[in-house]
C-alpha positions in Angstrom: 107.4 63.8 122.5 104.2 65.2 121.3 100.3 65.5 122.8 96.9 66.5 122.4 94.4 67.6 125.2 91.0 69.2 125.7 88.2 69.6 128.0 86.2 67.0 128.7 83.0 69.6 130.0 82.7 73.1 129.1 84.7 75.6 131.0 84.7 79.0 131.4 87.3 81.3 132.5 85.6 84.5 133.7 88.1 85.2 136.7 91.7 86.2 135.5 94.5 84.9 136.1 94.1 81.0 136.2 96.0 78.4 134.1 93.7 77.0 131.4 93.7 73.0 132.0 92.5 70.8 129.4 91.6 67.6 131.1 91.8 64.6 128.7 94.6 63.8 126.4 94.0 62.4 122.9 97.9 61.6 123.0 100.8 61.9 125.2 103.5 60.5 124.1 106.3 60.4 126.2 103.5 61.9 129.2 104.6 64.7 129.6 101.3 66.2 129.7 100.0 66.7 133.3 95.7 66.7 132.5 95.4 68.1 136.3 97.2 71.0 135.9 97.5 71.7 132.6 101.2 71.9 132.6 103.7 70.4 129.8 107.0 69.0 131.6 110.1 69.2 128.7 111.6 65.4 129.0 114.4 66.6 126.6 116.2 69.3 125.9 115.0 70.5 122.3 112.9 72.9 120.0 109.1 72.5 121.0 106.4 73.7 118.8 102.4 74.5 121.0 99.5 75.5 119.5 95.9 76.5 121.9 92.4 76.8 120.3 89.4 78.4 122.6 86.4 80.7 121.9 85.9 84.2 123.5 82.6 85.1 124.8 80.9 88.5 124.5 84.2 90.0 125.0 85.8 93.2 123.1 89.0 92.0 124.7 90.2 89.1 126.4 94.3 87.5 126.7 95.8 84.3 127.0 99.4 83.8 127.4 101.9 81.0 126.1 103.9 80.7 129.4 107.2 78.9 129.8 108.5 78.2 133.2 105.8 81.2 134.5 107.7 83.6 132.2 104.8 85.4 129.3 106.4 84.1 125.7 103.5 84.7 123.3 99.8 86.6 123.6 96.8 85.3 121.9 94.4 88.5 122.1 91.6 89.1 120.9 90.2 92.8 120.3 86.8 93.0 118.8 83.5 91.2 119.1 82.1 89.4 116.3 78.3 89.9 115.4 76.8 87.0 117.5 79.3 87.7 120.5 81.4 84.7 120.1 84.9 84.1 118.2 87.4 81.5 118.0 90.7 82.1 118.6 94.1 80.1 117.6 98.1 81.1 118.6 101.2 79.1 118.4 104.2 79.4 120.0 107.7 77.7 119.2 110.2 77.3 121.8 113.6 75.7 122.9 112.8 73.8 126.6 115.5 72.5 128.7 115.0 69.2 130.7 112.3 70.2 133.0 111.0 73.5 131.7 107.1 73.7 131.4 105.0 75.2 129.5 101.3 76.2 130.0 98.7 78.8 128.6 97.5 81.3 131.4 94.1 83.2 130.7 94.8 86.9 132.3 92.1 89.0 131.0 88.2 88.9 129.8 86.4 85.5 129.6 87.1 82.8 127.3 85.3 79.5 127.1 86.8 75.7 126.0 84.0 73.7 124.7 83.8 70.3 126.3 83.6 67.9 123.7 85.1 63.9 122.5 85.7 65.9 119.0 88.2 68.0 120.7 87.1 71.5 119.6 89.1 73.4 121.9 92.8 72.1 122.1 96.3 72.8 123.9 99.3 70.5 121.7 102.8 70.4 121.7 105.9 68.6 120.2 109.1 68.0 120.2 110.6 69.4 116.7 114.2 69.2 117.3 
């Protein structure tokens, strides 16, 4: 089980709390990928491994949470502008999922923009690891 989406146009998420949705999936094996909502759907039971990439825009502090099964797991933040007012930001999260767990990123504070493009600049990914 593994996959690779991101946004086909640019987005920006200026209104806290929405779940960030990347809308095209290099990969997504096994399908578990849902490009609508943005939501990764455990098909079995294991050890999962989800890295998210996306830039913050004139912000001194923005949030975006690893969620699993709408529970807050792991918090990318950002604190800090850099000179020109943007910064690119990276977490990972490793996990055990259950049959039917999901897991998502959820942008709660400041704004943060994924950059629509085919070379996939901004990415959610995820795989099973065990």
């Amino acid at each position: 089980m593994r996959f690779s989406a991101y946004r086909s146009d640019t987005q920006l998420y200026n209104a806290p709390p929405s779940d960030v949705v990347n809308n095209i999936a290099t990969y997504n094996v096994g399908s578990a990928y849902d490009t609508t909502t943005g939501i990764f759907t455990a098909p079995i039971a294991g050890a999962y491994f989800f890295t998210a990439s996306f830039y913050s825009i004139n912000q001194a502090f923005h949030e975006v949470h690893f969620k699993k099964n709408d529970t807050v797991l792991v918090d990318v933040i950002r604190i800090g502008v850099t000179t020109f007012g943007v910064s690119k930001n990276n977490g990972v999260c490793q996990v055990y999922l259950a049959i039917g767990d999901t897991m998502k990123l959820e942008h709660t504070q400041g704004s943060i923009q994924l950059i629509g493009s085919t070379s996939a600049i901004d990415v959610f990914t995820g795989y099973l690891i065990g």
